[in-house]
C-alpha positions in Angstrom: 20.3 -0.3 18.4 17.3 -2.2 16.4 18.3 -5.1 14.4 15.9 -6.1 11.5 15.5 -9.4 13.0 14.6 -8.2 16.3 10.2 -8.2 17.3 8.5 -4.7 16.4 5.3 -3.5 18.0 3.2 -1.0 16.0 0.2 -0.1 18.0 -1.7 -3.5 19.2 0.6 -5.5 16.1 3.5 -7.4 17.8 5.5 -8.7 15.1 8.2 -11.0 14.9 10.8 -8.9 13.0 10.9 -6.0 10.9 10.1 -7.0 7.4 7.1 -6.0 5.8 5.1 -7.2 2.7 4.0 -3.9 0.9 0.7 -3.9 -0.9 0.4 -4.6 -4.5 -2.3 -5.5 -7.3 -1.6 -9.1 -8.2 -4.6 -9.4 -10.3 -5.3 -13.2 -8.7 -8.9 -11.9 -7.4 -12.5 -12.8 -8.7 -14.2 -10.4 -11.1 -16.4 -9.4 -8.5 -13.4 -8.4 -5.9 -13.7 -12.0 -4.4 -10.6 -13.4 -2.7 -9.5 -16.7 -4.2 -7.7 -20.0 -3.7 -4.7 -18.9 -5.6 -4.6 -15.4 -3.7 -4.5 -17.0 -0.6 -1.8 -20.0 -1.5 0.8 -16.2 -2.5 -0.1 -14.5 1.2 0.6 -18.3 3.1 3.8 -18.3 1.0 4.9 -15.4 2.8 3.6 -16.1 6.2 5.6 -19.2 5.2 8.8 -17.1 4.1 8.9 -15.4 7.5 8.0 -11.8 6.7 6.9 -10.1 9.8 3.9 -8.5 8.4 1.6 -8.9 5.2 -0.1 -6.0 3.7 -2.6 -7.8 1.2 -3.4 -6.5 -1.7 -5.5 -3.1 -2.5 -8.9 -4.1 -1.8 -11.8 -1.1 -3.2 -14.0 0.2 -0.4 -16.8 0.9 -3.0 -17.5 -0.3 -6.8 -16.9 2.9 -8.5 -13.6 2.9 -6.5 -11.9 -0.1 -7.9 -9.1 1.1 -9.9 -8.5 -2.5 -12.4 -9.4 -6.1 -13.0 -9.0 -8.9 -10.7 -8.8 -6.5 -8.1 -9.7 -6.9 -4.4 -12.6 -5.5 -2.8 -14.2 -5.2 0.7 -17.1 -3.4 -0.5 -19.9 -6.2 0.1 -20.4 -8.9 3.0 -20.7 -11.3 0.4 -17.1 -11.2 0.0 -16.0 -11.8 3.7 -16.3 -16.1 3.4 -13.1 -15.9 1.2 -11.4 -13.4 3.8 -12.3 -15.8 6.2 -10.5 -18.9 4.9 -7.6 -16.5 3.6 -7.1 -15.3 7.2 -7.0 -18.4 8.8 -4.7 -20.4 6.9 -2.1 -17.4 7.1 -2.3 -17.1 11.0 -1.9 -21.2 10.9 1.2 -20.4 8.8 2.3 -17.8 11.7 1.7 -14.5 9.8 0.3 -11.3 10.7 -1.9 -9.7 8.0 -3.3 -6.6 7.4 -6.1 -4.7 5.0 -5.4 -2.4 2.7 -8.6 0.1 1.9 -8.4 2.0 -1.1 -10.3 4.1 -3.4 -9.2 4.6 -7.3 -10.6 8.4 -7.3 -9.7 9.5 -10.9 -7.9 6.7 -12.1 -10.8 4.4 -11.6 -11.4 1.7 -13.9 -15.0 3.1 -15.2 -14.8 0.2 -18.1 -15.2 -2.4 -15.2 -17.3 -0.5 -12.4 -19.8 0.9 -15.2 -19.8 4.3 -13.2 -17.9 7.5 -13.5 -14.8 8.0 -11.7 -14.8 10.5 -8.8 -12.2 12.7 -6.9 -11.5 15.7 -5.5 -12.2 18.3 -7.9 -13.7 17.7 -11.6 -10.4 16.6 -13.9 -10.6 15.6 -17.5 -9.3 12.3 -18.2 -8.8 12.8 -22.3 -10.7 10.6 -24.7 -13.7 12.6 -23.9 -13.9 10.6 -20.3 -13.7 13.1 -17.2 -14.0 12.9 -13.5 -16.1 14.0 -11.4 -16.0 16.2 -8.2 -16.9 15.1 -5.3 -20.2 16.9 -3.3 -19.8 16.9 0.5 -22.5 14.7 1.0 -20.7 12.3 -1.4 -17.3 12.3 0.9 -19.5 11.5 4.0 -20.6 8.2 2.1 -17.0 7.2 1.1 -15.6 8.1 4.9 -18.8 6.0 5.8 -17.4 3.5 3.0 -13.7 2.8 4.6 -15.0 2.3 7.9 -17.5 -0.3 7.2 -14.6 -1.8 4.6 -12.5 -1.8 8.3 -15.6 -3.7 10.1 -15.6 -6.4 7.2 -11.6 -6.8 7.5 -11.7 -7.1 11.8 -14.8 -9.4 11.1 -12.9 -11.6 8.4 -9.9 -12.0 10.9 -7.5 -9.4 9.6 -4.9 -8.1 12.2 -5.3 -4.5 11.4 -5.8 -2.3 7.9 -4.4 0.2 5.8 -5.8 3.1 4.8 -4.3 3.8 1.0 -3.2 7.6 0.7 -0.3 7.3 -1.9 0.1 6.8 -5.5 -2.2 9.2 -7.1 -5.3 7.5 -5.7 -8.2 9.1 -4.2 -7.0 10.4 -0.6 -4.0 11.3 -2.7 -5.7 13.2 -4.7 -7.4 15.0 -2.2 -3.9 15.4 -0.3 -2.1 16.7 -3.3 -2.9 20.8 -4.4 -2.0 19.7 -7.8 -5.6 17.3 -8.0 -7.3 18.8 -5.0 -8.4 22.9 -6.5 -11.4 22.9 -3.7 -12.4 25.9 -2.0 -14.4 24.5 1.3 -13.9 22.6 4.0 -12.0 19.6 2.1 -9.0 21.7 0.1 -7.4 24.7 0.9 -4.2 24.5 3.0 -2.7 20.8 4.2 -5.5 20.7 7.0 -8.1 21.5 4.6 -6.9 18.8 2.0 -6.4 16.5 4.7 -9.7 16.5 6.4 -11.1 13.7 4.7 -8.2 11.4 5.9 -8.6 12.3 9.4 -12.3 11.8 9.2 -11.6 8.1 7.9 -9.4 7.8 10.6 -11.8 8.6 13.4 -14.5 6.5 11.7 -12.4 3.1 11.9 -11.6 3.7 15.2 -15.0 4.7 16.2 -16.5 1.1 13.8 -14.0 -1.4 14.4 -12.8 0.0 17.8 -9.9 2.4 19.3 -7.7 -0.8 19.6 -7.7 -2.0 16.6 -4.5 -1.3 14.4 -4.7 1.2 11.5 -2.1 2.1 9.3 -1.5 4.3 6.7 0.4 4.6 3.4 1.5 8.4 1.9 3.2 9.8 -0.6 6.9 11.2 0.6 6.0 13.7 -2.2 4.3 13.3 -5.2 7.2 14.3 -7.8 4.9 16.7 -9.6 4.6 20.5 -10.1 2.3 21.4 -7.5 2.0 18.4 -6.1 2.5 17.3 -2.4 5.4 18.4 -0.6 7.3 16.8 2.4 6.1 19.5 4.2 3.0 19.2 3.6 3.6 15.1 4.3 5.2 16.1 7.6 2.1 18.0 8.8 -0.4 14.9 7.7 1.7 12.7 9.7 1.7 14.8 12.7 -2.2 15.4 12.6 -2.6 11.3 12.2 -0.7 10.6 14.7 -2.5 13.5 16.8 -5.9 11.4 16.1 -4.4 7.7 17.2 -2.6 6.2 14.3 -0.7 3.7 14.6 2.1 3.6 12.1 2.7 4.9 8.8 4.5 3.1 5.2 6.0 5.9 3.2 5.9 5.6 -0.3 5.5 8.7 -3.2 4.8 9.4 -6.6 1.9 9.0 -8.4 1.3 8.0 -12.3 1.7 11.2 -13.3 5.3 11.4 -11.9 7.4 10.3 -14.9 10.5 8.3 -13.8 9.4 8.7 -10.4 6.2 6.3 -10.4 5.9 4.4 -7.4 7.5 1.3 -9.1 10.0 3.2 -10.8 12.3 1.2 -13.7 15.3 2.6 -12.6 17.9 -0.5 -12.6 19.2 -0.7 -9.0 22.8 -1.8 -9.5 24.2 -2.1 -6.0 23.5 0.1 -2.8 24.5 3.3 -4.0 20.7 3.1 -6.0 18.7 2.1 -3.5 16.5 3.7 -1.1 14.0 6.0 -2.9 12.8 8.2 0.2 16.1 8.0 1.8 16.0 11.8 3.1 12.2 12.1 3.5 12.6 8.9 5.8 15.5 11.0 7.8 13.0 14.0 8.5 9.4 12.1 9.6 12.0 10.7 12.1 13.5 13.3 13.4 9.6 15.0 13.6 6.8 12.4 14.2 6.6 10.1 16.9 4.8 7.3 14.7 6.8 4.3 13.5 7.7 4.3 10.2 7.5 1.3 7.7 10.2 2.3 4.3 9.2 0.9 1.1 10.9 1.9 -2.0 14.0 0.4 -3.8 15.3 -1.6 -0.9 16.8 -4.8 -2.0 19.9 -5.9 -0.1 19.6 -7.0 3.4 23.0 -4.6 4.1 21.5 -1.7 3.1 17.5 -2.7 5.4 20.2 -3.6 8.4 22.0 0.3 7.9 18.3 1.9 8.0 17.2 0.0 10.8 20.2 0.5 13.0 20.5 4.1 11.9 16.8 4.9 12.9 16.0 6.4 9.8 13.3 3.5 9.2 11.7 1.2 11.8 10.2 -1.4 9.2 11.5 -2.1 6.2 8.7 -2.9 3.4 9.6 -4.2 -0.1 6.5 -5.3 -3.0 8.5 -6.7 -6.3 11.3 -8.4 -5.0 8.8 -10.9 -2.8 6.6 -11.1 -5.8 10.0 -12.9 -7.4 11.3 -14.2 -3.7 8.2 -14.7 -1.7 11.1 -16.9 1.0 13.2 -14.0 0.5 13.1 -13.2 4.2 13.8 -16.7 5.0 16.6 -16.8 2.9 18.4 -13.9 4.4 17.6 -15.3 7.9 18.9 -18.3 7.4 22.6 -16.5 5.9 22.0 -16.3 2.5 22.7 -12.6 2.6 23.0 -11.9 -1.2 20.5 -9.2 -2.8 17.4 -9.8 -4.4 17.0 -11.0 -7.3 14.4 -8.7 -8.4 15.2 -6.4 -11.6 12.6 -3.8 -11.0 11.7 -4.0 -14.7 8.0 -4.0 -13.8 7.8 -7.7 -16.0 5.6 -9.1 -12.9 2.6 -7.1 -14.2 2.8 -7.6 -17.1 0.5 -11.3 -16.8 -1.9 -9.8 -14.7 -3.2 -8.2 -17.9 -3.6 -11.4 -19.4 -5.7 -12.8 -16.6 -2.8 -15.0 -15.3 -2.3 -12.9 -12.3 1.2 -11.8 -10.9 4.3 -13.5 -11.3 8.0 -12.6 -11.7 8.0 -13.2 -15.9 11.6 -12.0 -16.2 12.8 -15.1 -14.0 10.4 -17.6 -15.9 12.4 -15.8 -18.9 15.4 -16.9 -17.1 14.2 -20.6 -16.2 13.3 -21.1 -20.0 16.4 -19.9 -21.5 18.5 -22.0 -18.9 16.1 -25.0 -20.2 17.6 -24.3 -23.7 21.1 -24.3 -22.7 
């Protein structure tokens, strides 16, 4: 019976236990996608706080992909010094890190890139803004895109990367029949809708090399009319891991889901609330031989150790309660085995639109009002 403290191997990654940093937008990058001093001091805090493995933030593949400000990118070598320097003062802090490639698609920040948002199928976007369908030649280019993004990570030092198809962004879209209204090769059924994925995945490994680690994140389901199903999750999964990935971080939901957005507001008041893709976890189990990391609500170490010894997750991956706790790992390690202190009122992003970057504003609320007292 796995314990959450016990190593973890996924693919060539051998990590040390079985927390994982999920991805996020912390809005600490350069204008021009560069990774900074203060962006690296947040990913050695967490090497620092003992989580087993770092997914860094989303990082855009191409400019018309980047999906807000202060947002990562791997889309030029120009960037790759800053990687670099970020790399190596994590592994000198004993972490393992890992890429995360995305594409905005349709919810592209055009305001920032200058150029019009692509996805799938043509969508109107309101206000007179629309997307635009992608031609096949244009889908070669972005499968051409990730891969060389995958090349630039290995170069840079990262331990593996992360292919981003959850959340409503572009391999979402092109996943999920309620975006993706194709009629060739790249919509259709699952496999149709799924090609583009697979594609990306055969590039890295055929770029950066079969060994190297690649990841993916997807949508449970997409909590919309149409959307993507966990069947049609299930069969993704299977033709991944069918092609040689490695592991997989189950998320869902997209923007467009209502109260099931991937960081949903819901308070989580004790156990009985957490756990978002609690049944969907149960069934990829039960049907795909890939390890599974679980993001999604989890915030008492209790409730990660049940999951774990249960086998209904084999990595347990939390975003907003390490944006507040970034030793939060290190805390419950060391016996302190009282929940996080995360709210999931979705404060923390609130600064990044300000340009101050990511931080947990409900408990500098907290610190001034004790200051008061």
């Amino acid at each position: 019976m796995a314990a959450v403290f016990d190593p973890v191997s996924v693919g060539k990654l051998n990590l040390p236990n079985r927390f994982v940093r999920s991805a996020t937008w912390e809005g600490l990058a350069g204008e021009d996608g560069a990774c900074t001093g203060a962006l690296t001091d947040l990913m050695v805090r967490l090497a620092e706080g003992r989580v087993g493995l770092i997914i860094s933030s989303h990082a855009y593949v191409s400019p018309e992909g980047q999906a807000g400000p202060w947002q990562l990118g791997l889309h030029n070598d120009d960037l790759l010094p800053g990687y670099r320097d970020m790399n190596t003062k994590v592994h000198a802090a004993g972490g393992t890190v890992v890429a995360q490639l995305a594409h905005a698609g349709c919810l592209a920040a055009s305001h920032l890139s200058g150029r019009q948002p692509v996805g799938p199928s043509g969508l109107d976007l309101g206000e007179g803004k629309t997307c635009r369908g992608l031609e096949v030649e244009d889908i070669q280019k972005l499968v051409w895109s990730f891969a060389v993004a995958a090349v630039r990570a290995k170069r840079t030092g990262f331990d593996g990367v992360q292919i981003h198809a959850a959340h409503g962004y572009l391999l979402s879209q092109f996943l999920s029949p309620a975006f993706n209204t194709r009629q060739d090769d790249y919509g259709g059924d699952v496999q149709g809708r799924a090609r583009i994925v697979l594609e990306i995945l055969r590039a890295i490994k055929r770029e950066a090399g079969t060994e190297y680690p690649v990841l993916i994140k997807i949508n449970a389901q997409d909590f919309l009319t149409g959307g993507l199903s966990v069947e049609d999750m299930l069969v993704v999964c299977k033709l991944l891991a069918d092609e040689g990935l490695d592991g997989v971080e189950m998320s869902g939901g997209t923007p467009r889901s209502g109260k099931y957005i991937p960081s949903r507001k819901d308070p989580i008041k004790g156990p009985e609330d957490e756990v978002y893709y609690a049944e969907e976890a149960k069934r990829f189990k039960r049907e795909i031989g890939l390890p599974l990391i679980l993001v999604g609500g989890i915030r008492s170490i209790e409730v990660a150790e049940g999951l774990v010894a249960d086998g209904d997750a084999d990595l347990i991956a939390m975003a907003r309660p390490l944006i507040r706790e970034p030793d939060l790992i290190k805390r419950w390690q060391a016996g302190d085995r009282s929940p996080a202190a995360c709210k999931s009122d979705n404060q923390c992003f609130k600064p990044i639109l300000n340009g101050e970057g990511i931080y947990c504003l409900t408990a500098e609320k907290e610190k001034q009002k004790a200051a008061r007292v």
